[in-house]
C-alpha positions in Angstrom: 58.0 11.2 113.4 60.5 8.7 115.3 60.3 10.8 118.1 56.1 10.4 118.5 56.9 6.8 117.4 59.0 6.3 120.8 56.7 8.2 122.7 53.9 6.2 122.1 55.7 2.8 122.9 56.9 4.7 126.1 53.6 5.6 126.9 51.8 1.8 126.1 55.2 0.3 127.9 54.0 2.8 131.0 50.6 1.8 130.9 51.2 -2.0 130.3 53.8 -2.0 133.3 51.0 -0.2 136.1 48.0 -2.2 134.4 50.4 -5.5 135.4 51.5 -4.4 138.8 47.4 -3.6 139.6 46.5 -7.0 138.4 49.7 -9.2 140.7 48.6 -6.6 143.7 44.8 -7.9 143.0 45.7 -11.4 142.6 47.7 -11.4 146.2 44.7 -10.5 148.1 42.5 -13.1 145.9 41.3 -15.7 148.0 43.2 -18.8 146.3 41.9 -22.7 146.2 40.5 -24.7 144.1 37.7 -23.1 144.1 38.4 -19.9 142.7 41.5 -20.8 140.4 40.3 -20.2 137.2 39.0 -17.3 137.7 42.3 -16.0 139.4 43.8 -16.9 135.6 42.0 -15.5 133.8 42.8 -12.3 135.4 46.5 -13.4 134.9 45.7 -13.4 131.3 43.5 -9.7 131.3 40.5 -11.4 130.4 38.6 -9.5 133.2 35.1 -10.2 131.4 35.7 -14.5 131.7 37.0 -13.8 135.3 33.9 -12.1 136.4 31.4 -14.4 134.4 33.2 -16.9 136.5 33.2 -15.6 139.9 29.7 -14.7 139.3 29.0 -18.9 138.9 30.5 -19.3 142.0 28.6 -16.9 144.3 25.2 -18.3 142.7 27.2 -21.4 144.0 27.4 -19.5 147.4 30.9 -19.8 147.2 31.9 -17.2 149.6 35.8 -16.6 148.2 34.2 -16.3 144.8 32.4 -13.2 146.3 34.7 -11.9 148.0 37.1 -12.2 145.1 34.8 -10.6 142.5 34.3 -7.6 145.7 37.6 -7.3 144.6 37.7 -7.1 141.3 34.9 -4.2 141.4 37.0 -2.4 143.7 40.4 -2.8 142.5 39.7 -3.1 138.4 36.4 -1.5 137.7 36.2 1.0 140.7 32.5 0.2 141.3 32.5 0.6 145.3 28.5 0.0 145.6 28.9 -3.0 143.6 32.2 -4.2 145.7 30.2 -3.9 148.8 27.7 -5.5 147.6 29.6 -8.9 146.9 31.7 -8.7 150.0 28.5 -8.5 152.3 27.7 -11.3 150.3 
C-alpha cells in the first residue's frame, strides 16, 4: 500500500513538473506589455479558462498580441491548430 502511495505522488510530482515547464516555455514566447499582463498571470497561476476569457477581450479590442497570445495558448495548451491559426492570422 506505501508503495502505490509513493507511486502516485511520483506520478502527480511528474506530471506537475512537465505541466510547469509547458506553461514557463508558453509564457516566454507570450507577447508581454501592458496589454496582455493579466492574462500572462493567470496562466502563471493554471487558471487557463480566465486567461483565455481574457485574451478573447483583447482581440475584440483588436489587440493584436492578445491574439497572437491566445494563438498560443490553443497551440501550446489545448492543441487546437485550426483554432491557433485562426487567432494568429488574426
Amino acid at each position: 500500500m506505501k508503495y502505490l502511495f509513493a507511486f502516485i505522488i511520483l506520478i502527480n510530482f511528474k506530471v506537475l513538473a512537465n505541466h510547469t515547464k509547458i506553461d514557463n516555455d508558453l509564457i516566454n514566447l507570450m507577447s508581454n506589455n501592458k496589454n496582455t499582463e493579466i492574462g500572462i498571470n493567470y496562466i502563471k497561476q493554471h487558471e487557463y479558462d480566465k486567461a483565455i476569457n481574457f485574451f478573447l477581450l483583447e482581440v475584440d479590442k483588436k489587440n493584436m498580441d492578445g491574439s497572437v497570445n491566445l494563438g498560443l495558448i490553443y497551440e501550446y495548451l489545448k492543441n487546437d491548430y485550426i483554432k491557433a491559426e485562426k487567432y494568429y492570422k488574426r
